[in-house]
C-alpha positions as CSV (number, residue, x, y, z in Angstrom):
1,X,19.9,13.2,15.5
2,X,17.5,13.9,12.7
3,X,17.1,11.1,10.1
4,X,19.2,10.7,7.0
5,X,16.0,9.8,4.8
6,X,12.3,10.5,4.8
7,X,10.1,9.1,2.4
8,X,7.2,11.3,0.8
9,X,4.2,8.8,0.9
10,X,1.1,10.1,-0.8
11,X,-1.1,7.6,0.8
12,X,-4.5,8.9,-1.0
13,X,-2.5,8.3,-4.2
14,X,-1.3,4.9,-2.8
15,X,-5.1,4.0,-1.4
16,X,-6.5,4.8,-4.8
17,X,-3.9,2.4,-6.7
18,X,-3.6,-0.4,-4.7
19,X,-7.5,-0.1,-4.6
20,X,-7.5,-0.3,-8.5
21,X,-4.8,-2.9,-8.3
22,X,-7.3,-5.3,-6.5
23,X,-10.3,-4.5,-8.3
24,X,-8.6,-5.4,-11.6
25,X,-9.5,-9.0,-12.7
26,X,-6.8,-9.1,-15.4
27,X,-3.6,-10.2,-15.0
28,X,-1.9,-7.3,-16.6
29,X,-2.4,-5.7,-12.8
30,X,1.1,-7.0,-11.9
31,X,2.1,-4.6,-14.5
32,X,0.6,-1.1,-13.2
33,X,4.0,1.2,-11.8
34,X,2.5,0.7,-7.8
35,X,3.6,-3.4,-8.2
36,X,6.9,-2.4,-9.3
37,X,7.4,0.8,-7.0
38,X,6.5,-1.2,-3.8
39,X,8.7,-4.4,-4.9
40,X,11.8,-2.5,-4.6
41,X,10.5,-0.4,-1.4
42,X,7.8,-2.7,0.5
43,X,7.2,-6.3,-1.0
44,X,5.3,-7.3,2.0
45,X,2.4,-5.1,0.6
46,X,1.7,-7.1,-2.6
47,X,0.8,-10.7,-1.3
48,X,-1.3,-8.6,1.4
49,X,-3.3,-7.4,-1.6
50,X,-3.2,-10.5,-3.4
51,X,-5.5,-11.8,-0.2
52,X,-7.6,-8.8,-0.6
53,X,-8.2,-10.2,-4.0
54,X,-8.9,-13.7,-2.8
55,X,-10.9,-12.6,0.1
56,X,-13.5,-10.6,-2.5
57,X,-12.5,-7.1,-1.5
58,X,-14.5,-4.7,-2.7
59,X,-14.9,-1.1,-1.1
60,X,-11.9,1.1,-1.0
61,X,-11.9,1.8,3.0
62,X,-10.9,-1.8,3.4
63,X,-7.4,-0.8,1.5
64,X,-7.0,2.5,3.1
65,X,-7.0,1.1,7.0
66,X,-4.7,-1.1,5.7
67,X,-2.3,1.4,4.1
68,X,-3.0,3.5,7.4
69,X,-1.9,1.0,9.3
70,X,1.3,-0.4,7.8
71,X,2.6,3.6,7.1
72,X,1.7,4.4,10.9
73,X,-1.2,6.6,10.4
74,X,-3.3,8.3,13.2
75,X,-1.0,9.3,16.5
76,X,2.1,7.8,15.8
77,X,5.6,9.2,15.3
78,X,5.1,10.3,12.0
79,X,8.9,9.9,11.4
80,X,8.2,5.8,11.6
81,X,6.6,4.0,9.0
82,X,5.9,0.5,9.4
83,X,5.9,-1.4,6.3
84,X,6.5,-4.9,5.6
C-alpha cells in the first residue's frame, strides 16, 4: 500500500538555512521561518543545532551530513525519513 503522505524536503534549501541558523550570533535566529517550520514538523532538529552552535560549528558540510542523515540520505528507502 502506497503511503498516504510524502513530504517534499528540499534538503539544499534546508542545509543552507539551518547552516545560516547556526552561524548567526544574534538571538533573533530563533525567529528565521526554518525554527518555526521544523517545530511543528521535527523539534528534535533545533537543540541538535543549538549544539552545533555550542560546539563552534563553522563549515556548512558539518550541517549537511547531518541533515543527510536524519532525512535518510544516500541508499536508503527514500520513502523513510528519519527525523527526530
Amino acid at each position: 500500500m502506497p503511503p498516504l503522505f510524502r513530504l517534499a524536503i528540499d534538503e539544499e534549501t534546508l542545509t543552507d538555512e539551518l547552516y545560516e541558523f547556526v552561524l548567526d550570533p544574534r538571538s533573533t535566529r530563533y525567529q528565521r521561518r526554518v525554527v518555526t517550520e521544523l517545530r511543528a514538523l521535527a523539534p528534535g532538529v533545533i537543540p541538535v543545532m543549538e549544539m552545533m552552535i555550542l560546539d563552534g560549528v563553522e563549515e556548512r558540510h558539518h550541517v549537511r551530513e547531518y541533515v543527510s542523515a536524519v532525512l535518510g540520505g544516500g541508499d536508503e528507502d527514500r520513502d523513510v525519513f528519519y527525523v527526530t
